[in-house]
PDB file with SEQRES, HELIX, SHEET and CRYST1 records, atoms N, CA, C and O in Angstrom:
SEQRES   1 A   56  UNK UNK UNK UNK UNK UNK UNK UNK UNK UNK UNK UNK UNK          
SEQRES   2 A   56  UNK UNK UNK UNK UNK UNK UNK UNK UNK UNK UNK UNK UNK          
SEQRES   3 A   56  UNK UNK UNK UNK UNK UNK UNK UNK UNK UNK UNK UNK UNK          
SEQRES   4 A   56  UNK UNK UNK UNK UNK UNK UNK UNK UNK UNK UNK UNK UNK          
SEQRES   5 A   56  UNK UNK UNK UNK                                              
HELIX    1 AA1 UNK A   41  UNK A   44  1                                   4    
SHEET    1 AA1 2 UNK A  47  UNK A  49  0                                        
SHEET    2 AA1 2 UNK A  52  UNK A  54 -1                                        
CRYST1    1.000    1.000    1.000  90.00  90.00  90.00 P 1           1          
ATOM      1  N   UNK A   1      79.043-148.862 -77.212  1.00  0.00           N  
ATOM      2  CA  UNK A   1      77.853-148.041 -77.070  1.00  0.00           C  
ATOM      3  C   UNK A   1      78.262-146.611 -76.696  1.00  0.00           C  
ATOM      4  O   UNK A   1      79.187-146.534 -75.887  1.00  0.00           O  
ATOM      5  N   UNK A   2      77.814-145.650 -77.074  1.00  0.00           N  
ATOM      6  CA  UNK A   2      77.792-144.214 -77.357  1.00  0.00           C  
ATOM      7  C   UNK A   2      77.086-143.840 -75.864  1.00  0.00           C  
ATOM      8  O   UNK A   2      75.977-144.278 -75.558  1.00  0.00           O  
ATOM      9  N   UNK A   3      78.017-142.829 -74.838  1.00  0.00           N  
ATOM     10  CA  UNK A   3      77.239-142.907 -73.608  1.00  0.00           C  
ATOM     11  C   UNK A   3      76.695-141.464 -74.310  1.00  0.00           C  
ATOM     12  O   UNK A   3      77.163-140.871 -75.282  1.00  0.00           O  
ATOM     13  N   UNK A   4      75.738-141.182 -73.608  1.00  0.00           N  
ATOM     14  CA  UNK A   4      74.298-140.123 -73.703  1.00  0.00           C  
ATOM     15  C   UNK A   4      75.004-139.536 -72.690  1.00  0.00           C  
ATOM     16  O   UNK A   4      75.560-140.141 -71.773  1.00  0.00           O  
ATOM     17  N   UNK A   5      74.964-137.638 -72.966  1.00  0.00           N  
ATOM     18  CA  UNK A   5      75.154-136.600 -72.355  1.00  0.00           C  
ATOM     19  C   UNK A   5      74.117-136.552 -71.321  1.00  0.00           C  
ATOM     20  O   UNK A   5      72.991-136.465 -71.809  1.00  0.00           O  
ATOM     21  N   UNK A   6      74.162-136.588 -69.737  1.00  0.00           N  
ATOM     22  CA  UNK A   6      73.188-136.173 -69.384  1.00  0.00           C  
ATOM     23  C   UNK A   6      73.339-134.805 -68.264  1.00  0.00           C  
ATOM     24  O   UNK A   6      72.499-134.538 -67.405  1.00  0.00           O  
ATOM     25  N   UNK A   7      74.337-134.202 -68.456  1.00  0.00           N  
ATOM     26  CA  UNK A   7      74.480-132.898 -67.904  1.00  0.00           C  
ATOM     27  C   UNK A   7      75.257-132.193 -69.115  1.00  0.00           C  
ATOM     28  O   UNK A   7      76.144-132.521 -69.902  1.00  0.00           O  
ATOM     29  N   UNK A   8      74.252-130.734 -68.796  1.00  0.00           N  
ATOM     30  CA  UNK A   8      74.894-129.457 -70.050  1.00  0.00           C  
ATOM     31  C   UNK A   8      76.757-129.572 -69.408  1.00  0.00           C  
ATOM     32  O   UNK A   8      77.143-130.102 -68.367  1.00  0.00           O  
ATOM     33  N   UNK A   9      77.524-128.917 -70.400  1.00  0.00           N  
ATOM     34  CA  UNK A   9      78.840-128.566 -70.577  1.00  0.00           C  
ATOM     35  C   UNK A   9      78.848-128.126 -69.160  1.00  0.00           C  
ATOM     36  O   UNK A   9      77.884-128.229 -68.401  1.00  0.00           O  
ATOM     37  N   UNK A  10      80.131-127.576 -68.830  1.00  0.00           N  
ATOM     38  CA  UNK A  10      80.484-126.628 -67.821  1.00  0.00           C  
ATOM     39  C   UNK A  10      80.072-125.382 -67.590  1.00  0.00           C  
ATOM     40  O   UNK A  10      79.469-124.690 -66.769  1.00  0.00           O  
ATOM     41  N   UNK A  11      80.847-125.339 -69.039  1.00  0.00           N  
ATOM     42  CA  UNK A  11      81.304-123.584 -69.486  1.00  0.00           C  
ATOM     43  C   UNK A  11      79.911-122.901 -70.654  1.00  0.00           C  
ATOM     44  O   UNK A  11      79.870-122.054 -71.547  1.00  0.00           O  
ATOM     45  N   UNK A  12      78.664-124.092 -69.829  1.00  0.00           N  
ATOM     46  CA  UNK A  12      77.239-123.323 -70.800  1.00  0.00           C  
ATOM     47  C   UNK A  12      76.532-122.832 -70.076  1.00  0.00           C  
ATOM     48  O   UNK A  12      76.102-123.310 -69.026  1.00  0.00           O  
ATOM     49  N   UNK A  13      76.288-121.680 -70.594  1.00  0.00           N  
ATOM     50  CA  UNK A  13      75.386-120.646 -69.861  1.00  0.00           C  
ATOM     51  C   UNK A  13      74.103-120.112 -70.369  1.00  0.00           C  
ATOM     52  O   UNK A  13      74.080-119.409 -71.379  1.00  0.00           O  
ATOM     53  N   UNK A  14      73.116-120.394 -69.759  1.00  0.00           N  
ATOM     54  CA  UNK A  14      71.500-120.180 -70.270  1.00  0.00           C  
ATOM     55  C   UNK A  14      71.461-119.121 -70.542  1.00  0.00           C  
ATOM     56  O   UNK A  14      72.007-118.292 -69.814  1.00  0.00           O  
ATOM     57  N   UNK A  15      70.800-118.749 -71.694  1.00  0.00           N  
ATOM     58  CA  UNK A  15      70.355-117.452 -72.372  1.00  0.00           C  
ATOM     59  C   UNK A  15      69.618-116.541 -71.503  1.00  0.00           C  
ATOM     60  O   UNK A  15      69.355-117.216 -70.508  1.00  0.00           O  
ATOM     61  N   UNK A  16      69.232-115.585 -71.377  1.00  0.00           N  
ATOM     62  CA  UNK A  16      68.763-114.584 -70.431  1.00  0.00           C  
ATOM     63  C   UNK A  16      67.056-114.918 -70.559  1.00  0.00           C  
ATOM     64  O   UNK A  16      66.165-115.047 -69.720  1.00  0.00           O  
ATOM     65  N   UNK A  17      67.096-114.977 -71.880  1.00  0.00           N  
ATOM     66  CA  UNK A  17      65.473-115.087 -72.411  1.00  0.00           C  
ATOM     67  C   UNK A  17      64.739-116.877 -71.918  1.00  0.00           C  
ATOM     68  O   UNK A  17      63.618-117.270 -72.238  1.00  0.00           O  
ATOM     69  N   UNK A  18      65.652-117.575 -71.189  1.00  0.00           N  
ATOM     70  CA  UNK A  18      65.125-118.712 -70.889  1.00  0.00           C  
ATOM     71  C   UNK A  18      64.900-118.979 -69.763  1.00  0.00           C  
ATOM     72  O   UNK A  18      65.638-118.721 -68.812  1.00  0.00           O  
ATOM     73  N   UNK A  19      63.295-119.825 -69.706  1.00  0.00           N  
ATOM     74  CA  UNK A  19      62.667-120.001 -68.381  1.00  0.00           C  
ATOM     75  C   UNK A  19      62.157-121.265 -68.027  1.00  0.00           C  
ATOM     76  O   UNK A  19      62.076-122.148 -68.881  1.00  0.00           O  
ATOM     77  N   UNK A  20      61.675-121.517 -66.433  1.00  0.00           N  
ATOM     78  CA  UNK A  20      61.925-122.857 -66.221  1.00  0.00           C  
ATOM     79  C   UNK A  20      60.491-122.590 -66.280  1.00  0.00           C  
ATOM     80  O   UNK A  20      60.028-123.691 -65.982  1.00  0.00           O  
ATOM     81  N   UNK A  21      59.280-121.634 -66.525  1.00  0.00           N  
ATOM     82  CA  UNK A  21      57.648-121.855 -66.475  1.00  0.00           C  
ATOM     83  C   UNK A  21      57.437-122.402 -67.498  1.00  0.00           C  
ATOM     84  O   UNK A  21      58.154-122.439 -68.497  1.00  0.00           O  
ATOM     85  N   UNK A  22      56.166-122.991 -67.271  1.00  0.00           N  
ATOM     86  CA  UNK A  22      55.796-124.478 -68.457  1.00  0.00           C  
ATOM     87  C   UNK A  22      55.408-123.131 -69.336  1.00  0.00           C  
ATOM     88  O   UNK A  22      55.522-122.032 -68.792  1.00  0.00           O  
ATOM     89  N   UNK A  23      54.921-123.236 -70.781  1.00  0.00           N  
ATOM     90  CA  UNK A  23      54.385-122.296 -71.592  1.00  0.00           C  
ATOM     91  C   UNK A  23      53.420-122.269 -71.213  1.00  0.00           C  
ATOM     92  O   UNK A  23      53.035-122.916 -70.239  1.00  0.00           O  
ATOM     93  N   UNK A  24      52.534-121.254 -72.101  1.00  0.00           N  
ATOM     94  CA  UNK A  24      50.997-120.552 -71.587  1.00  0.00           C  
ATOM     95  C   UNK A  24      49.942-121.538 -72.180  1.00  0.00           C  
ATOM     96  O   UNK A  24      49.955-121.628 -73.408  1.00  0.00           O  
ATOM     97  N   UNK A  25      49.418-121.971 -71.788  1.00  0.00           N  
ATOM     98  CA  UNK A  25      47.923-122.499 -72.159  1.00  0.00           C  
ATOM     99  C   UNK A  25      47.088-121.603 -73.376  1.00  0.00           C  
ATOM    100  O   UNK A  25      46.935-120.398 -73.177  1.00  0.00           O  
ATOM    101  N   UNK A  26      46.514-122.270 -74.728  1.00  0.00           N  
ATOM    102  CA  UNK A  26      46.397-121.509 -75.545  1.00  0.00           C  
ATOM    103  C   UNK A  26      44.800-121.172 -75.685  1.00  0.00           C  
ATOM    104  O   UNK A  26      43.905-122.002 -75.530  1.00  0.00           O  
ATOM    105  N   UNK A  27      44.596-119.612 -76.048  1.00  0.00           N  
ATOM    106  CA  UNK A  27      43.699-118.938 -75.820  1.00  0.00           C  
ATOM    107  C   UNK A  27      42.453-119.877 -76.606  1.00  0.00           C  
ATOM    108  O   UNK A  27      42.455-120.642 -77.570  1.00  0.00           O  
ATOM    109  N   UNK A  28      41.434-119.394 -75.675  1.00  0.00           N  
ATOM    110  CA  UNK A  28      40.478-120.592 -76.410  1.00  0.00           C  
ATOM    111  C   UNK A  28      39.977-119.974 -77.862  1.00  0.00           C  
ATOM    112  O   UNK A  28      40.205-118.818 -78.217  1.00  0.00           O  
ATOM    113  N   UNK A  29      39.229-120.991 -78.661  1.00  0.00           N  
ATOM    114  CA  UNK A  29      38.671-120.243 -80.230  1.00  0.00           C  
ATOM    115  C   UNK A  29      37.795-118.771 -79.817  1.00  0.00           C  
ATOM    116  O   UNK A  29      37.114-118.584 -78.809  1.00  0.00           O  
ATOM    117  N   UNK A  30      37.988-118.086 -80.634  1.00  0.00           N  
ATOM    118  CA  UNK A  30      37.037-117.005 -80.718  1.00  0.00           C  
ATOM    119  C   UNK A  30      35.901-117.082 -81.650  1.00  0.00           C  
ATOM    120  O   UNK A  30      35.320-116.041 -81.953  1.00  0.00           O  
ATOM    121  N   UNK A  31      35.502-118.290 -82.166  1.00  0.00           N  
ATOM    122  CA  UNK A  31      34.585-118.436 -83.302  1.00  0.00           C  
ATOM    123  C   UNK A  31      33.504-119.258 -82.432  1.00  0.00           C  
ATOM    124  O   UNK A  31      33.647-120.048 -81.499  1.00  0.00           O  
ATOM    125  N   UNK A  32      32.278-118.725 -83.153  1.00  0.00           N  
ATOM    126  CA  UNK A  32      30.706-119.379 -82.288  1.00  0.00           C  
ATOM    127  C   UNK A  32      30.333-119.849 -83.232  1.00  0.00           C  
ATOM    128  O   UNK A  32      30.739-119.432 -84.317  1.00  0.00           O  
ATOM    129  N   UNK A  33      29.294-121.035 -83.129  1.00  0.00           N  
ATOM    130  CA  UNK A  33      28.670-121.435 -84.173  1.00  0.00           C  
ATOM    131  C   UNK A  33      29.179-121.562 -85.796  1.00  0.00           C  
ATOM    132  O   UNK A  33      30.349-121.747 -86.131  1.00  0.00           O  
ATOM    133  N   UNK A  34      28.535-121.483 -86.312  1.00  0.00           N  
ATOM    134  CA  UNK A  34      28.705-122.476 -87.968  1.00  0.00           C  
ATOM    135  C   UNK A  34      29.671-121.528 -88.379  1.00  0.00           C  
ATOM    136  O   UNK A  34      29.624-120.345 -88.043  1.00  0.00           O  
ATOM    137  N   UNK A  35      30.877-122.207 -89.372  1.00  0.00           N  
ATOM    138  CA  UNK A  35      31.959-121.569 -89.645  1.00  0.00           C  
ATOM    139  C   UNK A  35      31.703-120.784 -91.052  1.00  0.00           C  
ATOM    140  O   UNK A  35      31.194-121.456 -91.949  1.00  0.00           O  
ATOM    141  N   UNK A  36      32.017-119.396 -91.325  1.00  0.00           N  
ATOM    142  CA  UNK A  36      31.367-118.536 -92.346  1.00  0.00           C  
ATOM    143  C   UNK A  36      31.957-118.916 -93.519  1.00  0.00           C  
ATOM    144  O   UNK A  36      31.560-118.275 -94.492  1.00  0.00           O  
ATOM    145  N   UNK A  37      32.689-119.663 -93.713  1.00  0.00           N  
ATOM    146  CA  UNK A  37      33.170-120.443 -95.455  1.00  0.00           C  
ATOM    147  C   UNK A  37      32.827-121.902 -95.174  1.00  0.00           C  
ATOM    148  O   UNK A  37      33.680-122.788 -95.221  1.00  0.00           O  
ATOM    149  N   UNK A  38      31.673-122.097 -94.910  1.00  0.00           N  
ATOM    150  CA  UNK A  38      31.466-123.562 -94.623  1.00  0.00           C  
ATOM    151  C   UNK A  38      32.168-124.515 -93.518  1.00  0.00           C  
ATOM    152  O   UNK A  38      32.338-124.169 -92.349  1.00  0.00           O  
ATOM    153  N   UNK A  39      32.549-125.766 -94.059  1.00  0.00           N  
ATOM    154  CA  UNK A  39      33.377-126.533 -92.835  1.00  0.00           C  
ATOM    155  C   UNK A  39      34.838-126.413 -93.472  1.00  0.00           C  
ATOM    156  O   UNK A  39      35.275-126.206 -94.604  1.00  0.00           O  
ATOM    157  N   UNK A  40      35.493-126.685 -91.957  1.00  0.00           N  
ATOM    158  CA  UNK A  40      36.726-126.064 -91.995  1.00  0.00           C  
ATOM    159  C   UNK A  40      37.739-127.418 -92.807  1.00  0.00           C  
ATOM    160  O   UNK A  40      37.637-128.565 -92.372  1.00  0.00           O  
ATOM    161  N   UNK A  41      38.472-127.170 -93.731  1.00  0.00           N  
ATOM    162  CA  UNK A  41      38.968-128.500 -94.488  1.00  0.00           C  
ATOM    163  C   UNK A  41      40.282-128.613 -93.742  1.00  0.00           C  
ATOM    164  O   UNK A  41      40.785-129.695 -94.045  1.00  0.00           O  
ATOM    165  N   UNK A  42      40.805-128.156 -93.160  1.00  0.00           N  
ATOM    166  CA  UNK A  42      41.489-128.768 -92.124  1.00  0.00           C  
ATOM    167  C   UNK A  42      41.111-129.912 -91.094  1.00  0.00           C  
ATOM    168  O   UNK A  42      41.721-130.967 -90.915  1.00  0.00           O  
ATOM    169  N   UNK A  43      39.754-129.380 -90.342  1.00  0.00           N  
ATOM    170  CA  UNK A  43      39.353-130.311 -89.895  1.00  0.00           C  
ATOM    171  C   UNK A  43      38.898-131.376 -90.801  1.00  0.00           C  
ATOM    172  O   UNK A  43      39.456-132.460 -90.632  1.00  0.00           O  
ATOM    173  N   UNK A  44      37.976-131.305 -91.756  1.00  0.00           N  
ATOM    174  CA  UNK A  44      37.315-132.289 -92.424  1.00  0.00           C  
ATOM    175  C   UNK A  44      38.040-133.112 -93.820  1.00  0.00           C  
ATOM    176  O   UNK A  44      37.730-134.260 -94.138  1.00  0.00           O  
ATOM    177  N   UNK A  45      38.938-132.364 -94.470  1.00  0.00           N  
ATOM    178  CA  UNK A  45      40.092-133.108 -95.358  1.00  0.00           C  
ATOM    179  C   UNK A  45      39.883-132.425 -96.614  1.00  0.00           C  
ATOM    180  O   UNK A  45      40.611-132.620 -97.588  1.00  0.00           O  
ATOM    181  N   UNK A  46      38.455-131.261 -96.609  1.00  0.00           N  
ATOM    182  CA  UNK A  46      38.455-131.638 -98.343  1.00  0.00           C  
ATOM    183  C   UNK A  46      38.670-129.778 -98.520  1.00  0.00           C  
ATOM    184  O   UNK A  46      38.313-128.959 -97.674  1.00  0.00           O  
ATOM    185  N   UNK A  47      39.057-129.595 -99.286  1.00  0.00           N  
ATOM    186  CA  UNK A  47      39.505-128.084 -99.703  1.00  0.00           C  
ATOM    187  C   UNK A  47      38.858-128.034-101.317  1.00  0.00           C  
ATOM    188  O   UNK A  47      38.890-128.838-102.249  1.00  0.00           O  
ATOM    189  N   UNK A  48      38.179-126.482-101.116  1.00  0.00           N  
ATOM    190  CA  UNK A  48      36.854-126.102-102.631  1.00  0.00           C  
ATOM    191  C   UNK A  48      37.850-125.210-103.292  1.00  0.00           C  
ATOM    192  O   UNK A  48      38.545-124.390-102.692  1.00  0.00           O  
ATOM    193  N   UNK A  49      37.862-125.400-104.381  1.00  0.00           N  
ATOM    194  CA  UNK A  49      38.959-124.921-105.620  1.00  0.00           C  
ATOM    195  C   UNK A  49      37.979-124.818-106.168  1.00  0.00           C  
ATOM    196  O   UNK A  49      37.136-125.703-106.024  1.00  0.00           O  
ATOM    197  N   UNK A  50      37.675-123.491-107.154  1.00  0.00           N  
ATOM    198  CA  UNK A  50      36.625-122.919-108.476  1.00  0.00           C  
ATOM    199  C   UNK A  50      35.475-123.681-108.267  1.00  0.00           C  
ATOM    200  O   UNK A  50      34.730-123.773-109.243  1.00  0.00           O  
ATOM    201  N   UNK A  51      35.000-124.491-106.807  1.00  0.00           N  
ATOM    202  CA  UNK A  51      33.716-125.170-106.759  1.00  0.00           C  
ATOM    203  C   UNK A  51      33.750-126.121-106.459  1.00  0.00           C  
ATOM    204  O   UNK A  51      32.743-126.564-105.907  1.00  0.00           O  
ATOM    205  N   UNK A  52      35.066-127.105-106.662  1.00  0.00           N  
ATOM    206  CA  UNK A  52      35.367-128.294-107.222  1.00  0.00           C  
ATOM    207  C   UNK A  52      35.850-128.818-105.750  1.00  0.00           C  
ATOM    208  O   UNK A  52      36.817-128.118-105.450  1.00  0.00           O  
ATOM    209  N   UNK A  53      35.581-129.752-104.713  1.00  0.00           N  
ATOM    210  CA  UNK A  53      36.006-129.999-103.866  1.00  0.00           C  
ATOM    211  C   UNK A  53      37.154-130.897-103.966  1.00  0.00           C  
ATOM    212  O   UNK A  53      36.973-131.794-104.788  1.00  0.00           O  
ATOM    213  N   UNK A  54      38.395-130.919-103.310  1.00  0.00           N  
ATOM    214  CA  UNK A  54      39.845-131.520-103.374  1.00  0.00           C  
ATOM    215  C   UNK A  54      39.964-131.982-102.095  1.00  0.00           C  
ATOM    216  O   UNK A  54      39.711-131.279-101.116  1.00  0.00           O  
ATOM    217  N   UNK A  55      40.401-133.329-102.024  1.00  0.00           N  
ATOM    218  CA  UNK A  55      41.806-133.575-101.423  1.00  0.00           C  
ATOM    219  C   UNK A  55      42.780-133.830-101.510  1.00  0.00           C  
ATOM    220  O   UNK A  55      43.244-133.699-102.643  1.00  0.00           O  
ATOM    221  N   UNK A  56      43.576-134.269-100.584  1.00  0.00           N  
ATOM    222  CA  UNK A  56      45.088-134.703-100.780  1.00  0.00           C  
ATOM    223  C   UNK A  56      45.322-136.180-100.000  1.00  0.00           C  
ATOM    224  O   UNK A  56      46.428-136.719-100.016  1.00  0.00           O  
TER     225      UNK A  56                                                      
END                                                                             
């Protein structure tokens, strides 16, 4: 069995740009009410091509 690393190298040294704060909490929607191209086909599955509603 393959033992698992569980401490970094010695000779590794954290990048300057790295931090131990959790990331930021993401900004809430900026959109109110009914969505202005209809419903969103991300959420709902189906995407309108020349009229023609699609999925995948």
């Amino acid at each position: 069995m393959t033992q698992r690393a569980t401490q970094r190298p010695a000779d590794f040294v954290k990048p300057a740009h790295w931090t131990n704060e959790p990331a930021p909490k993401p900004a809430p929607s900026k959109q109110q009410g009914p969505e202005p191209d209809g419903l969103s086909p991300t959420r709902y599955g189906d995407w309108v091509k020349d009229g023609i509603a699609i999925d995948f």
